[in-house]
N, C-alpha and C positions, 0 to 999 in steps of 0.2 A: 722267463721262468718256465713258461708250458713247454716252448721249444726244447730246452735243458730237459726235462722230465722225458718228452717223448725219445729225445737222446737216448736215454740213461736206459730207456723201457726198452731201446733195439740194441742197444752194446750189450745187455744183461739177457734177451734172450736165449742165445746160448749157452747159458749155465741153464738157463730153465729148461732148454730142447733136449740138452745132455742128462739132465732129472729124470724128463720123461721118459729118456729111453733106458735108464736103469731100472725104473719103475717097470716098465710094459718086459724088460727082461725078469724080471723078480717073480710079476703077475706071472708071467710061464712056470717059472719052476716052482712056485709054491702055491698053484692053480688050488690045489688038494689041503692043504694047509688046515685044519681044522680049527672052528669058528672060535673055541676058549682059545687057543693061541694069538690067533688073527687077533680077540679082544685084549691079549693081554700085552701085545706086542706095542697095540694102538697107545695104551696108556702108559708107554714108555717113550716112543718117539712124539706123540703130542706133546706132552709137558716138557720136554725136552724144545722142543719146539719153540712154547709158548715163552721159554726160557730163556732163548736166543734172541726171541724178536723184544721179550721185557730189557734183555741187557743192551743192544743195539739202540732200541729206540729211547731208553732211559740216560745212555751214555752221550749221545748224540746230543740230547734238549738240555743234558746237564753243562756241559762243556757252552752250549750255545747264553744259558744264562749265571755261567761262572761270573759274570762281572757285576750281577746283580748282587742286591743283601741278602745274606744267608740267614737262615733259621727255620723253622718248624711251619711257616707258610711258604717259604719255595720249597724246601722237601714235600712237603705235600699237593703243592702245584705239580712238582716233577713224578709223583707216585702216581698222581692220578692221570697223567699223561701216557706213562709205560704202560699204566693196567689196561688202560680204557684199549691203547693202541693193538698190544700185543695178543689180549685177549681177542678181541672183533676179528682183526686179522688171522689170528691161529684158529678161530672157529669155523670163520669163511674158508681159511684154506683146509683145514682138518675134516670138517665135518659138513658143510652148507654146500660146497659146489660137489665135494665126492658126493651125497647124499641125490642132490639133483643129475648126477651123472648116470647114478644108480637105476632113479624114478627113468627115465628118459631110455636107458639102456635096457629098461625089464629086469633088472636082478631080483629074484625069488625073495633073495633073505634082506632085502633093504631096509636100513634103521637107523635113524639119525640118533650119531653120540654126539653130544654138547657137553665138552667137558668140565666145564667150571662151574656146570650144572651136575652133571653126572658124578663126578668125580670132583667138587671142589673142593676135599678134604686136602686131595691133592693139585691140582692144576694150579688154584689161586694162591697158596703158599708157596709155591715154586716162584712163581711170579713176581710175589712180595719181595722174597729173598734176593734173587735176580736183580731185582730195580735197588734193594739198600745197596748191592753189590756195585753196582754200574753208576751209583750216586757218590758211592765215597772214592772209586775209584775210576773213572770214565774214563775208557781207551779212545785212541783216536783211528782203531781201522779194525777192522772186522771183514774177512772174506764171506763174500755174499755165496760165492760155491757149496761151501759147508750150509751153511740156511737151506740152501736150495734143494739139496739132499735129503736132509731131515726132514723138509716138510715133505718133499715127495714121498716119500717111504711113508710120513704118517697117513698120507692121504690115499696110500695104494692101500694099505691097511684097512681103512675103513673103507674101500670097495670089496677086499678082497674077503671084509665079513658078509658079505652078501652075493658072493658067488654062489650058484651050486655047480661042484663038479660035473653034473649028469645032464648040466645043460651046455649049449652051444656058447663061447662065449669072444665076445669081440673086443682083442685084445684091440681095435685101433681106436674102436670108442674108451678105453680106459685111457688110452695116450694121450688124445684130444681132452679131456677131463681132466687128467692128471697136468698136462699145458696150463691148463688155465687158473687150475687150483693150487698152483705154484707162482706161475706168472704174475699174475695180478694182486693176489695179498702181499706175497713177499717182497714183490718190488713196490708197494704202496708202503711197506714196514719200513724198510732198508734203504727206498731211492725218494719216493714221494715226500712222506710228511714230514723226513726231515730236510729237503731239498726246501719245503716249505717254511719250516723254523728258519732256516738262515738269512743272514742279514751279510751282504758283503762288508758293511762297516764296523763287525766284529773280527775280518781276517778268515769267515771260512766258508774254505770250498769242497768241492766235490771231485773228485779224478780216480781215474784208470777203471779197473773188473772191482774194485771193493768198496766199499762204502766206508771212505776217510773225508775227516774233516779233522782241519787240522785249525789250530787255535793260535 
């Protein structure tokens, strides 16, 4: 299982390398991007986000315990499994390592947004919604490319609220930050915990750039 995982981490690098460099292209032209935008943009691609990794990791654990008894205590096993997952993950990648990338990098305007704090009117209802969605109806494959995008974009966001223009700014430390705040939640969302749930004597596996398990 570790070996398969660390697999999974070097095949799936290159959607994340290709993130970041769409990201460190973005950081340039929208260097000047003013700070209510930058915020309002962030609470469109996190929740978004946080949405992608609720359905993924919701669809995946459902699929993996279709052959158990259904009712209102595995719905609620499997809800509280998408939030716990998708949440933790969309925070660390959204907000916990951009934020540390920030501190580390000297950005002027640096501010940790924790969204289901911030904003749980919205981020944790998304989330809800996402997981009934991914419960009644569990796909068996979802491109990991698309994840990887939307998180990177939410996480340049939340650097790019803490630029200031009139200072010097290193675009190769946002790339390295933006790498890792991609890399490692979303392939712990999409390749790890559910690499983890599986049982080969249920019939599923793992294959190709996306994250299918098939049943």
């Amino acid at each position: 299982m570790f070996r398969k995982i660390i697999h999974e981490l070097k095949v799936h690098s290159p959607f994340t390398l290709f993130g970041a460099l769409t990201g460190v292209a973005l950081a340039v032209v929208f260097t000047k991007m003013p700070h209510e935008i930058s915020y309002n943009l962030f609470y469109v691609f996190h929740p978004l986000h946080v949405c992608l990794s609720a359905f993924v990791t919701t669809a995946i654990y459902r699929r993996y315990l279709s052959d158990e008894s259904s009712g209102i205590k595995m719905f609620l096993k499997v809800l509280a499994v998408g939030f716990v997952i998708s949440i933790s993950t969309g925070t660390l990648s959204d907000s916990l390592i951009p934020f540390w990338g920030e501190t580390l990098l000297g950005m002027p305007h640096r501010h940790l947004h924790i969204g289901f704090v911030e904003k749980w009117w919205l981020v944790n209802p998304l989330a809800v919604i996402a997981i009934i969605i991914a419960y009644n109806k569990p796909v068996s494959k979802c491109p990991h490319a698309g994840h990887v995008l939307v998180s990177t974009w939410a996480s340049l966001l939340h650097m790019l609220m803490a630029i200031d223009p009139g200072h010097a700014i290193s675009y190769l430390g946002i790339f390295v930050f933006l790498f890792l705040a991609v890399w490692i939640p979303c392939c712990l969302s999409d390749i790890v915990f559910p690499l983890l749930l599986v049982r080969d004597k249920n019939g599923i596996h793992q294959c190709g750039h996306c994250t299918t398990f098939k049943k």
